[in-house]
C-alpha positions in Angstrom: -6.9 -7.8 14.4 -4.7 -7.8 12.0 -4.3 -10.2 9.3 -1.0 -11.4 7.8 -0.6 -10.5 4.0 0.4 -13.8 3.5 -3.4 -15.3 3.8 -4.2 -12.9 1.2 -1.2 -12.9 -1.9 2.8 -12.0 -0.5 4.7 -9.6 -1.9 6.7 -11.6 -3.3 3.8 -12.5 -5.8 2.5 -9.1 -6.7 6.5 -8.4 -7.1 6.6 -11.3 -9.4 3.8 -10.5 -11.0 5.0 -6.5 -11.9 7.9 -8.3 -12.9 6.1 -10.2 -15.6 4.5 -7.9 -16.6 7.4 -5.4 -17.6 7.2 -2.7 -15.1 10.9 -3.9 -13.7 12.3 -4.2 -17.0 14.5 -1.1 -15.7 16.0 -0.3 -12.5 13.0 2.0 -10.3 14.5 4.5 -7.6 12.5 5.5 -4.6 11.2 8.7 -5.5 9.7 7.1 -8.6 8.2 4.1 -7.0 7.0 6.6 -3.9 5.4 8.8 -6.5 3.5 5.6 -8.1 2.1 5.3 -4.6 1.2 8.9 -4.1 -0.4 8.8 -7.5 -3.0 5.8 -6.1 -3.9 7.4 -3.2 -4.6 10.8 -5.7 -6.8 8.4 -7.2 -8.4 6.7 -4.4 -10.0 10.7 -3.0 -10.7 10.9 -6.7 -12.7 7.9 -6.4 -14.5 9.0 -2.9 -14.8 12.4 -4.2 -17.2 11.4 -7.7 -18.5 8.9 -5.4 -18.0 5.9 -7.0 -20.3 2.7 -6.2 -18.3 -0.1 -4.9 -17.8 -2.9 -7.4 -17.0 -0.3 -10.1 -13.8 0.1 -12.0 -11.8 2.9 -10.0 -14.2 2.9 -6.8 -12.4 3.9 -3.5 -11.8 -0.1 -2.5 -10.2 -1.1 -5.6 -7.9 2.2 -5.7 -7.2 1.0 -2.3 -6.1 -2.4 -3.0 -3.9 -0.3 -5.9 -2.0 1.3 -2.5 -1.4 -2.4 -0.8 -0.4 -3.5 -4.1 1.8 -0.4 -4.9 3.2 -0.8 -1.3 4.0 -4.4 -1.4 5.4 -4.5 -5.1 7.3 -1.7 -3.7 8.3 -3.6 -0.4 10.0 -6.5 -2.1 11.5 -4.7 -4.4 13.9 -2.9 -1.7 14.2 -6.4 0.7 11.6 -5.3 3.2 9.4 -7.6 5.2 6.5 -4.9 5.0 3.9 -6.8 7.4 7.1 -7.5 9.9 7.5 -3.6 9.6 3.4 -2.9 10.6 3.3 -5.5 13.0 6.6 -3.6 14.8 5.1 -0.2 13.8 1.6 -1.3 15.0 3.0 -2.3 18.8 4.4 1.4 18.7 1.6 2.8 18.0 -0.3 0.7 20.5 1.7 2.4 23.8 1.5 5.7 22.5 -1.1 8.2 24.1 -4.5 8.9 23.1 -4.8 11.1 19.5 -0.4 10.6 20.2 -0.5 13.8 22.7 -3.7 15.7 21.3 -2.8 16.3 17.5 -6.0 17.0 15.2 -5.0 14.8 12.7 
């Protein structure tokens, strides 16, 4: 099931919240903000990789969270509804065929 971002903090709040905190002081293109996002996943196999316990700085769920937050700062910042966008995407995916006609991966 899944659960609208809303119940957890928008997007518009972790926008806000980049804004304060100077990381929109200058116009971001894509590539840039798409590289940010890369650059948290990078960090979230790091985390997985060294095995790092839950609850500790840099462990796989907080780089994780770093991804949503990336996303939805990210989101806003370019007018899009992102949970409109998975809940659309999600029904796609939902009719398509099993492993989306035999891919590995």
């Amino acid at each position: 099931m899944l659960i609208s971002y809303s119940t957890i903090v928008s997007q518009k709040t972790i926008h806000q919240n980049a804004i304060e905190h100077g990381w929109w002081d200058k116009h971001r293109e894509i590539p840039e903000l798409l590289v940010l996002i890369h650059s948290e996943v990078s960090e979230a196999l790091e985390a997985y990789r060294n095995k790092i316990p839950d609850g500790k700085k840099g462990c796989l769920g907080e780089e994780l969270a770093d991804i949503v937050i990336r996303v939805f700062d990210t989101a806003e910042s370019q007018g899009i509804d992102i949970c409109e966008e998975v809940l659309k995407k999600h029904k796609v995916n939902v009719m398509r065929p099993y492993r989306h006609g035999n891919k590995t991966c």
